[in-house]
C-alpha positions, 0 to 999 in steps of 0.5 A, spaced: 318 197 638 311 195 640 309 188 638 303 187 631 296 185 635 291 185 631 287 190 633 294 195 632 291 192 624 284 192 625 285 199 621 289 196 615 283 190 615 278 196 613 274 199 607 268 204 607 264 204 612 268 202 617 266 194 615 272 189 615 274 187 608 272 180 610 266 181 610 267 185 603 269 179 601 264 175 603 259 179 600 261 178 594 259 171 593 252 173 596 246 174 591 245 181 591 246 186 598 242 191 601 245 196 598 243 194 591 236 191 593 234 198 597 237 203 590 233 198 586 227 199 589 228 206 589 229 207 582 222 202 580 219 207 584 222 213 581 222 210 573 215 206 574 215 205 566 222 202 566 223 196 562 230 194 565 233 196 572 240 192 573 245 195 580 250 192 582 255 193 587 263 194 584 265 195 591 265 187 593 259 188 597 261 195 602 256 199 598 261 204 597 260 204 589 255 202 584 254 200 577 247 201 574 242 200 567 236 203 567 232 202 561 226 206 561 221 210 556 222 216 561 229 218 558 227 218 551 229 225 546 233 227 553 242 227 552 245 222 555 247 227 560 240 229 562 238 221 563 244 221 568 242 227 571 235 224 572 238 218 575 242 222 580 236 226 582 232 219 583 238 217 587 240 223 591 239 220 599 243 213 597 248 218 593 250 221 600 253 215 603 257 212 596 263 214 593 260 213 585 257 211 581 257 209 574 251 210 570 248 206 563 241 209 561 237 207 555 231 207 551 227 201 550 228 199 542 221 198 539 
């Protein structure tokens, strides 16, 4: 039987996206991700009267899970399911490249 090297484990050390879970580790700590900055920006553009935006990534940094709160008069008199459904649409590129996503949407109270 062959020896265990490192690189025989490299597989094991990964998680989505091909990056080494320490990396993932790491980016738990950080303030906030690419990931998170770029799907922020693109729900700001998509829900320009958005009172409150809030993503975060639940996959510890690998962009391949998102949590996210959006706050906007744009949902307003819509179901829940139809909100969702505008986020979905709003983030339909970014969605390609993740595993899920969990959705909180909400109109601001007056």
């Amino acid at each position: 039987m062959a020896a265990w090297s490192p690189a025989a484990g490299a597989p094991l050390l990964r998680r989505s996206r091909g990056l080494p879970l320490l990396y993932c580790v790491h980016r738990m700590f950080a303030s906030q991700t690419e990931g998170e900055l770029k799907v922020t920006q693109v729900l700001r553009e998509k829900f320009p009267r958005a009172t409150a935006i809030k993503v975060t990534d639940i996959s510890g940094g690998c962009g391949a899970m998102y949590e996210i709160k959006i706050e906007s008069e744009e949902f307003k008199e819509k179901k829940t399911v139809q909100q969702h459904q505008m986020v979905n649409q709003a983030l339909k590129e970014e969605i390609k490249g993740m595993h899920g996503l969990r959705i909180f949407t909400s109109v601001p109270k007056h």
